[in-house]
N, C-alpha and C positions, 0 to 999 in steps of 0.2 A: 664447254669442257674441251679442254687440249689433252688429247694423246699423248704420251710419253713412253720415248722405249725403255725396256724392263733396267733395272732393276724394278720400275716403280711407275706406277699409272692409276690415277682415279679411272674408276669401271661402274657398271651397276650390275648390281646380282637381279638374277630375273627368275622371276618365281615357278615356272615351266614353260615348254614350249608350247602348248596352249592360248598361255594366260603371260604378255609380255608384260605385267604389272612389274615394277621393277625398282631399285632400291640403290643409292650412292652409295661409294664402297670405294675402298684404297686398296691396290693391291701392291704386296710387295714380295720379289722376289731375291730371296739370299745363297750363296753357295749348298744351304742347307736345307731350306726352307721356302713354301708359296704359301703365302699369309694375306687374310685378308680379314681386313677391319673394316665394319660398320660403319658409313659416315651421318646416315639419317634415319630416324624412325622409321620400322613399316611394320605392321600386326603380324604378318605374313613370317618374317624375319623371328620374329619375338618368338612366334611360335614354332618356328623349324630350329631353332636355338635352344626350348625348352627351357625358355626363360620367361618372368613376370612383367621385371623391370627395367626392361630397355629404354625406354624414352625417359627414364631417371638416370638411369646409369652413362646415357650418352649425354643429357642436359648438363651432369656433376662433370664432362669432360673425360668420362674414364672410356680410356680404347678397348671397346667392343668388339672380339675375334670372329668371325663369322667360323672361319676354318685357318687351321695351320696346321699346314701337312707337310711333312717329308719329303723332298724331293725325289729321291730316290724309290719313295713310292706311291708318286703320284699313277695316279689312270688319268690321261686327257684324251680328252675325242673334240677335236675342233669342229664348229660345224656347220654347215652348209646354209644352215636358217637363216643365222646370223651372216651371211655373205665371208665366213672364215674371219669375222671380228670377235668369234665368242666361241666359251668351249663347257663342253663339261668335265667337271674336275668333282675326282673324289680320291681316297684312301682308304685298302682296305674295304671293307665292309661301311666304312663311314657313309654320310648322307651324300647326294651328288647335288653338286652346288653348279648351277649354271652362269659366270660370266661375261659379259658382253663389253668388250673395248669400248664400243660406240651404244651412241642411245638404240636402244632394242627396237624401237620401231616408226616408222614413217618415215619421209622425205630426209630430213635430218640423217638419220643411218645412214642414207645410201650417200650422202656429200662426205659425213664422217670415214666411210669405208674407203673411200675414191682418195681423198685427201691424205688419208692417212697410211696409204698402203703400204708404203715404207718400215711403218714403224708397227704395222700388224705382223710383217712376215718378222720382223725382229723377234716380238713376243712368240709365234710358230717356231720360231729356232731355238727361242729358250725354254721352249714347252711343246717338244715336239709330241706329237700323240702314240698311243704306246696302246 
């Protein structure tokens, strides 16, 4: 996976800080908008969505929102775990959704973070924490 600075980055959503079981996902960010769409199954997903059918709904090619919130009122906390590659993001009262720039965990992370540091602090400056 290659890093991309914002608007727009495939990431994976990661199911807690616990349990780095983790999930493909696009994110995208608009003047208005940090939206992120589902790119692969995962139970874990299906069920924090409060949905049945996601491994049909993403197989028929339909884009799957995980979350699409408001810029204006997002809560981000970027986080240490993640080496500052990943943040939690919610809205509101909404669910908080953990994503991670780089793969969530092992060896791999830590080349993804090193390599990519450029275009992490990019994403930090378009989502500064609040």
């Amino acid at each position: 996976m290659t890093l991309t600075p914002p608007p727009r980055a495939e990431v994976f959503l990661v199911k807690n800080r616990l349990n780095s079981i983790s999930t493909r996902a696009e994110l995208e960010l608009t003047d208005h908008n940090l939206r992120c769409t589902v790119k692969e199954y995962s139970k874990w997903v299906e069920k924090a969505l409060g949905i049945s059918d996601l491994k049909s709904r993403l197989q028929a090619g339909e884009a799957v929102a995980a979350f699409d919130f408001r810029r204006d009122r997002l809560k981000v906390k970027w986080l240490k775990q993640f080496l500052n590659a990943g943040f939690e993001v919610s809205e509101g009262g909404s669910l908080r959704w953990l994503v991670s720039l780089v793969y969530p965990t092992g060896v791999l992370a830590l080349v993804e973070v090193v390599d990519g540091w450029d275009v992490h602090n990019q994403w930090r400056q378009a989502l500064p924490p609040n």
